[in-house]
C-alpha positions in Angstrom: 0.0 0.0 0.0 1.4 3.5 -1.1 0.9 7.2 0.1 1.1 8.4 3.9 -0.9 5.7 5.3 0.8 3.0 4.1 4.0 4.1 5.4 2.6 4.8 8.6 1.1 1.3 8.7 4.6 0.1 7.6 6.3 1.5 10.7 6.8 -0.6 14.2 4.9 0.3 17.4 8.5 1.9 18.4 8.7 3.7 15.6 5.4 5.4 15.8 5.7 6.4 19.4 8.9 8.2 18.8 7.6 9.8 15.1 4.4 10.7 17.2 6.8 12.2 20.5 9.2 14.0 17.9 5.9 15.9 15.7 4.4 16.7 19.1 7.2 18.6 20.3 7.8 20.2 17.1 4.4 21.3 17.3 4.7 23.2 20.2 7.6 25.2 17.8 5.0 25.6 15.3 2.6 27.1 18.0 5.0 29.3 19.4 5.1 31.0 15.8 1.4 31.2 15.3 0.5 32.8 18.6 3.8 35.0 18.5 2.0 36.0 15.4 -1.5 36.8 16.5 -0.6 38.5 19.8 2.9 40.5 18.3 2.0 42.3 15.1 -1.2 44.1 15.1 -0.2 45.6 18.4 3.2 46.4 18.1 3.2 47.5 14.5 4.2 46.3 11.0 8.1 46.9 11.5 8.3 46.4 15.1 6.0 43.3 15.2 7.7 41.5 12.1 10.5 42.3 13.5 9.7 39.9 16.6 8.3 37.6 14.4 11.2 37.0 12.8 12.7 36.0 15.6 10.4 34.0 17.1 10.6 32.2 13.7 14.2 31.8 14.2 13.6 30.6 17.6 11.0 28.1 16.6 13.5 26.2 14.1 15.8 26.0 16.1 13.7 24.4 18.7 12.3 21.8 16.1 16.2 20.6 14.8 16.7 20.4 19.0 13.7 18.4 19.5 15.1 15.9 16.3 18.5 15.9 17.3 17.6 15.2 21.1 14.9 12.5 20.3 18.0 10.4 18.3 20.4 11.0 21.0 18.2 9.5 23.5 17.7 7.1 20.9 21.7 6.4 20.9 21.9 7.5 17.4 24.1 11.1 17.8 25.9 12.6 20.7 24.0 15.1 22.9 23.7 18.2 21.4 25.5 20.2 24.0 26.1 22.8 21.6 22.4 22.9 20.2 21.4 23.3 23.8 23.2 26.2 24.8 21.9 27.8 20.9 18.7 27.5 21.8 19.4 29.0 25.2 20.9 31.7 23.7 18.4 32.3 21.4 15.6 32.1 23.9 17.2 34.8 25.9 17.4 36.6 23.2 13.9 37.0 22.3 13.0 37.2 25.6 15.9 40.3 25.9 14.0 41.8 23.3 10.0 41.2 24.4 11.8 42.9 27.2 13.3 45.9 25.4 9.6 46.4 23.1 7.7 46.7 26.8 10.1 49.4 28.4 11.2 51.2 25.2 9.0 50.6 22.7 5.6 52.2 21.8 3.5 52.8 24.8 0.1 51.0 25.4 -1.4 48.4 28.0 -1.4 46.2 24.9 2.0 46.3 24.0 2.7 45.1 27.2 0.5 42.1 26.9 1.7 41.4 23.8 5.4 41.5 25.0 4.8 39.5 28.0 3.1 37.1 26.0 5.8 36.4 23.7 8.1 36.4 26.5 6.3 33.7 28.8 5.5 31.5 25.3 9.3 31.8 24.0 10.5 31.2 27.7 8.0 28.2 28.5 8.4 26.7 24.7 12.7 26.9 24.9 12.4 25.2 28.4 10.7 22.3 27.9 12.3 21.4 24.5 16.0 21.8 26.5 14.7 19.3 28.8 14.6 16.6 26.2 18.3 17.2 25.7 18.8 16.4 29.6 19.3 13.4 30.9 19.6 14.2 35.1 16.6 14.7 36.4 18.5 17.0 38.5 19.7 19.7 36.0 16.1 19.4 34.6 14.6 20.3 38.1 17.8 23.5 38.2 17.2 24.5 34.6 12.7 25.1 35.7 13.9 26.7 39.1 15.8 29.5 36.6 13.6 30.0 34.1 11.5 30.7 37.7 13.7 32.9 39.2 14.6 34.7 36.6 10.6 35.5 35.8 10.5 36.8 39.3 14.0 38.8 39.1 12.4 40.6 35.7 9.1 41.5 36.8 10.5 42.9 40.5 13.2 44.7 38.8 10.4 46.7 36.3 8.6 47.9 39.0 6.2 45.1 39.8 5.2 44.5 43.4 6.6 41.6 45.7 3.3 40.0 45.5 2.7 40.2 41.5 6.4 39.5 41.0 5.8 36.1 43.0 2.5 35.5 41.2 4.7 35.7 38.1 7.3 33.7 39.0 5.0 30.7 39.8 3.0 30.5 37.2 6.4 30.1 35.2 7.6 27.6 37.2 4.2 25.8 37.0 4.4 26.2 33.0 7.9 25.6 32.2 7.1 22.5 34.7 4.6 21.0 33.3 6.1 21.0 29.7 9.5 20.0 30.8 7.8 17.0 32.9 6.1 16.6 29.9 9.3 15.5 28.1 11.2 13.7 31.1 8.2 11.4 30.8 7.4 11.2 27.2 11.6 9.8 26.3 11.6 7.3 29.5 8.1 6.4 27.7 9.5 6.5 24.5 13.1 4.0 26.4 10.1 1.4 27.5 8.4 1.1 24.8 11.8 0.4 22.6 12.9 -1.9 25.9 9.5 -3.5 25.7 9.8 -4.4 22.2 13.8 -5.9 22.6 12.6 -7.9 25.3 9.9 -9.4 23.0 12.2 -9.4 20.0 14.6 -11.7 22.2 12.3 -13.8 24.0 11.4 -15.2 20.6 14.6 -16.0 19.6 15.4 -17.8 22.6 12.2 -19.6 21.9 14.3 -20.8 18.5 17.4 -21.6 20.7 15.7 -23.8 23.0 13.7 -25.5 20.5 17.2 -26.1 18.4 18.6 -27.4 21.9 16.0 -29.8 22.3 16.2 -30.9 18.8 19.9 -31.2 19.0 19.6 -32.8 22.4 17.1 -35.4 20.8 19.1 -36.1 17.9 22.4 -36.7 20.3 20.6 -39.7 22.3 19.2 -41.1 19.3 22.7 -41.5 17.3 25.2 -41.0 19.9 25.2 -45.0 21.3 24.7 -46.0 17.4 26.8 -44.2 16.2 29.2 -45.6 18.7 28.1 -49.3 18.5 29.1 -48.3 14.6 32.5 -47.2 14.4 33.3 -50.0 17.0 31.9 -52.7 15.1 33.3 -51.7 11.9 36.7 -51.3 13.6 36.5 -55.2 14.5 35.0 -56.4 10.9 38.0 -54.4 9.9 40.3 -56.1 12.3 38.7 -59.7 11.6 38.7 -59.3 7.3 42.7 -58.0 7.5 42.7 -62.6 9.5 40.9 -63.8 6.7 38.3 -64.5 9.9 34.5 -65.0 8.5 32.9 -63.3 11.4 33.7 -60.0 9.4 30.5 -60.7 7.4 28.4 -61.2 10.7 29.8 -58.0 12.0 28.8 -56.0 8.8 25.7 -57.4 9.0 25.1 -55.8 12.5 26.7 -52.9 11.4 23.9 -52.1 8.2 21.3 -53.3 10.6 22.4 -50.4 13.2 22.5 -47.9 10.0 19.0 -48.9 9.4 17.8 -48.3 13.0 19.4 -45.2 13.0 17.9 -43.8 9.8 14.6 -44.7 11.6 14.8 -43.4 14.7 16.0 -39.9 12.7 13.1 -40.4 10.5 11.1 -40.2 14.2 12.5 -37.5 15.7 12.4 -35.7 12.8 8.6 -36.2 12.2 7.9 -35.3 15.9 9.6 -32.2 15.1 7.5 -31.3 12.4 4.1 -31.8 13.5 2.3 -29.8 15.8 0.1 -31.0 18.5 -3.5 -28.5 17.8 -3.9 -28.9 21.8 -0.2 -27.5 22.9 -0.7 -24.7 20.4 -3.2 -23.2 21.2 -2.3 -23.0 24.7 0.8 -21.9 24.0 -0.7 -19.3 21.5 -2.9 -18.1 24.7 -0.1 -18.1 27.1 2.3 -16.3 24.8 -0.1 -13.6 23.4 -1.8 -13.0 27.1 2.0 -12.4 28.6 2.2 -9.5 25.7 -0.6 -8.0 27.4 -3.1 -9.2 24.4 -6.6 -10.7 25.5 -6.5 -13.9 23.3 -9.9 -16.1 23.9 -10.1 -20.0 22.7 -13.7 -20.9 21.6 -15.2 -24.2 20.2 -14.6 -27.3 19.5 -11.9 -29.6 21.2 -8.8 -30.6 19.1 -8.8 -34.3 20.5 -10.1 -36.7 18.0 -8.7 -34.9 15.2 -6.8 -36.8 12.7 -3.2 -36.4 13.5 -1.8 -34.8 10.2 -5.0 -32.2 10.8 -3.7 -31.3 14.3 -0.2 -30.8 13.0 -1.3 -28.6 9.7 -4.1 -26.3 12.1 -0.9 -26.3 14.6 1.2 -24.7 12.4 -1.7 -22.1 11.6 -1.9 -21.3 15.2 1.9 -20.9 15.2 1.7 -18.5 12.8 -1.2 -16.6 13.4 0.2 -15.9 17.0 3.3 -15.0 15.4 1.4 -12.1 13.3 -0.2 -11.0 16.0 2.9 -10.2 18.3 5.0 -8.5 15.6 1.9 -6.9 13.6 0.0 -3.7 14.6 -1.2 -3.0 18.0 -3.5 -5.6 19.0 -5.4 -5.4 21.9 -8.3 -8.7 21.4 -7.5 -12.0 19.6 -9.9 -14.3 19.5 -9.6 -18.3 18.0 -12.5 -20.5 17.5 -12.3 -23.8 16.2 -15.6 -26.4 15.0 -16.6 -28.8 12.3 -18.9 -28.5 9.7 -20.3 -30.1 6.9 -17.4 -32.7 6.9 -14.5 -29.8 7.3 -12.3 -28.5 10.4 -12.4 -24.9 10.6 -10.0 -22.6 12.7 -10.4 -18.8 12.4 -7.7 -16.3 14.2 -9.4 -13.0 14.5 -7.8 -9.8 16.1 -8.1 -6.5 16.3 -5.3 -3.6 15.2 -3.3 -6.1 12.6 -2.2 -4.0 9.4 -2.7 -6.4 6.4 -0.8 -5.8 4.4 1.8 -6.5 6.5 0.5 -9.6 7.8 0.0 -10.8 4.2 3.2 -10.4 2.5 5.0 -13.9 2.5 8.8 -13.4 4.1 8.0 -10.2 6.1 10.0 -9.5 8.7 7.7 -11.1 11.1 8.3 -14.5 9.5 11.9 -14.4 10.1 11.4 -16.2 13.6 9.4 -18.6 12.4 11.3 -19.2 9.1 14.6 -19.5 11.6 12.7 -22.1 13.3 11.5 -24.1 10.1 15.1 -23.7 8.6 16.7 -25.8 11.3 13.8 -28.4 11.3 14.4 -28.7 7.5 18.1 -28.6 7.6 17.2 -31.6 10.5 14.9 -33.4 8.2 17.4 -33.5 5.2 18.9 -36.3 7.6 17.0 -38.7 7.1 15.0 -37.5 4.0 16.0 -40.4 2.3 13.2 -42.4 1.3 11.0 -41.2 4.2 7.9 -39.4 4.5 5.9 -37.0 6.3 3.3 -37.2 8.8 0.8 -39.6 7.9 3.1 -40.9 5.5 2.6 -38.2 2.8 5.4 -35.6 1.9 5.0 -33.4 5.4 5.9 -30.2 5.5 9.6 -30.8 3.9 7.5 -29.6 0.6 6.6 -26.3 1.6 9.2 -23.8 1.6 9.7 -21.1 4.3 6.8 -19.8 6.6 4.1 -17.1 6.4 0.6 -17.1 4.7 2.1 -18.5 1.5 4.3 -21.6 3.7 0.7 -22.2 5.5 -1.4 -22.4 2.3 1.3 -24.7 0.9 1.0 -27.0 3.9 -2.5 -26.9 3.8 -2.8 -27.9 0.3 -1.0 -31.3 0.8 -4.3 -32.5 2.7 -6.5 -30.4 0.6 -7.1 -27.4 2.7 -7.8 -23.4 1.9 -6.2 -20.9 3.8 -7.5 -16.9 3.6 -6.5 -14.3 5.3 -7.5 -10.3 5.0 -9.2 -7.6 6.6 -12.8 -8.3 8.3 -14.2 -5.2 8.6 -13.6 -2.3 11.5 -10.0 -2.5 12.1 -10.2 -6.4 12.2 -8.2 -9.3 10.6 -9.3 -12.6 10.2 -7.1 -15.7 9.1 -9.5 -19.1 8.1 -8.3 -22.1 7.5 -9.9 -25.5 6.5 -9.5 -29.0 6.1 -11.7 -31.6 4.6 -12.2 -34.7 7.1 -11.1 -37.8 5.7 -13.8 -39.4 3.6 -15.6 -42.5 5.1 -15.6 -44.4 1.8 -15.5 -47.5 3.4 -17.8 -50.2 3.4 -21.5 -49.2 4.5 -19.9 -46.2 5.7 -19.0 -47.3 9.4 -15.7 -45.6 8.9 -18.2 -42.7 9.1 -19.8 -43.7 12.0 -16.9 -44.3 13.7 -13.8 -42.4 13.0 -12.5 -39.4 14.3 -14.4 -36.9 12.4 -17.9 -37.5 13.9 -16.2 -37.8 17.1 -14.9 -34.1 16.9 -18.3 -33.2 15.8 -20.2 -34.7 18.3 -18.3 -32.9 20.9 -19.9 -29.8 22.5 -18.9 -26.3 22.0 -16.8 -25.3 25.0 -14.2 -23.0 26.4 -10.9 -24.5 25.7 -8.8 -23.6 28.9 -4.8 -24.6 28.6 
């Protein structure tokens, strides 16, 4: 998808808190110039007012190239811009010097003096808060407030204010200058968590891979370790008893080829328990994994047990992937997953709320990368004992479906002659459906029918499914 939205759909929940932080900010520069504007020129003149305007202009740019070059800094991206900071405190005094000057020297009017004081507290309050983003100590935040204060109080007692109005004055810019400076403390340790937040889920999922390669490894090391050893040690005596001339070499080799045998099949096991995916384990791991990322995820229908076993493992995968799109698509709050029979066909639908699709629809995005790392090294494990073997169920398996993501799934499902779609549902929503036909009861006078697992998943009742 093209054009402003689709780039803002395109972006990662990081990157549109930080591009929403960084516009807001430079707002308030934008602001600054429009009410500098309004109050400055019609009072103060043509030359006079423009004149200030100008300068408020200059002031305001040089606030919104602070607010960008701060926001990457916290960001690690740049140094801090010491130098930036003291610019725009050197411009800010400098308007402010001059909002000054225009109220004792300039033309003479309760007006102007509104208008000055205006565009001194706006300048003042504006330059504050956006030098607070460049802080890091809470400290020199809390010292750089207390003299925008004092100085508010030293200006107004020093032209001829009283003690009382003078305090009045200095208050309301330390409540002001405050509040926006709080304003950004909070918004970049905001802005830190959510990029933390997002890591720390970025990470856990590839530990996820790690442990399940460990297991796999850990698997595959029992299985052929003691062969493997029985092996070599058996070859090394046929070796030993050909190099005699003794005939028990042949009996030795014969052990040997059956070990290799066992071997392949015991890979060939491991390797299909790798590969499918129990429906059950799935979806509690789905709801387990999505409600720790703070996501309400609901499991509705029918039970997965009496499913054949080469459904479970293709509606597994489904699950796998769904929850997958979820976590790294969008913002979503609700996902719900219902699963039932009809008319002869499993159905499983993954619906949620706040998932861009076209991002969850493009085969190989970047959310697929965890997932495809996790296929990779079950494929790279099958190529073992690929030889002559076959899938779950005895067909090809998933070894003939490349990668992962909506196009992998529909390429799995199409081995057992199932659909997969996947698109937007209406109001923000995005629904991914898959189905599977049962197997046929062809059998004779259809007791296969009566019987098998199909009518027992669809005489179960529709329940909660809790993991």
């Amino acid at each position: 998808m093209r054009g402003p939205g689709g780039w803002w759909r395109r972006q990662t929940t990081p990157e549109k808190v930080e591009t929403y932080t960084r516009w807001s900010f430079q707002s308030f520069a934008v602001t600054e110039f429009v009410m500098v504007g309004l109050m400055a020129v019609v009072p103060l003149g043509m030359w006079l007012g423009a004149g200030l305007l100008l300068m408020s202009a200059v002031h305001a740019a040089v606030c919104m190239v602070t607010v960008s070059r701060s926001l990457d800094w916290t960001r690690g991206r740049r140094p801090q811009p010491v130098r930036l900071l003291w610019a725009l405190a050197a411009v800010t005094a400098a308007v402010c010097a001059v909002a000054i000057g225009v109220a004792d020297h300039g033309p003479r009017g309760e007006s102007v003096d509104t208008a000055a004081s205006g565009v001194l507290g706006i300048v003042g309050i504006i330059g504050i808060g956006t030098i607070a983003l460049g802080v890091r100590e809470r400290r020199q935040v809390f010292a750089i407030v207390a003299g925008f204060a004092t100085i508010s109080w030293l200006v107004a007692f020093t032209r001829g204010a009283s003690l009382g109005a003078s305090l009045f004055t200095a208050v309301v810019a330390l409540l002001a200058g405050g509040v926006l400076a709080f304003t950004a403390v909070v918004s970049v340790w905001l802005l830190d968590i959510v990029y933390r937040l997002d890591e720390a889920r970025e990470t856990r999922a590839r530990l996820a891979v790690a442990e399940e390669r460990l297991r796999f490894g850990r698997d595959l090391h029992d299985v052929m370790g003691r062969n493997l050893a029985v092996i070599a040690l058996k070859s090394e005596l046929a070796v030993q008893l050909a190099q005699r001339g003794r005939p028990e070499a042949v009996a030795q080799m014969v052990e040997v080829q059956r070990l290799a045998h066992e071997s392949q099949r015991e890979v060939r096991e491991v390797v299909r328990g790798y590969r499918e995916a129990d429906l059950t384990v799935e979806l509690a791991g789905a709801q387990g994994v999505l409600a720790a990322a703070g996501i309400d995820c609901t499991v509705s229908g029918a039970t997965a047990a009496g499913l054949p076993v080469a459904v479970q493992s293709a509606l597994g995968w489904v699950v796998r992937e769904a929850a997958t799109n979820v976590l790294r698509h969008g913002d979503a709050r609700r996902c719900a997953v219902r699963l039932w029979v009809r008319e002869g066909r499993v159905v499983l639908s993954v619906e949620n709320d706040g998932v861009e699709s076209d991002g969850a629809e493009s085969d190989g995005a970047e959310s697929d990368r965890v997932e495809s790392e996790a296929g990779a090294g079950a494929g790279a494990a099958g190529s073992v004992g690929s030889s002559g073997s076959s899938g779950p169920s005895g067909s090809s398996g998933p070894s003939g479906s490349s990668g992962s993501g909506i196009a992998g799934l529909r390429e799995r499902l199409a081995e057992i002659d199932g659909t997969l779609q996947a698109g937007p549902a209406g109001r923000g929503l995005f629904r991914l459906t898959a189905e599977i036909p049962l197997p046929s009861a062809a059998g004779p006078s259809g007791s296969a029918a009566r019987s098998g697992p199909a009518s027992v998943a669809a005489a179960r009742p529709v329940s909660e499914v809790t993991p």
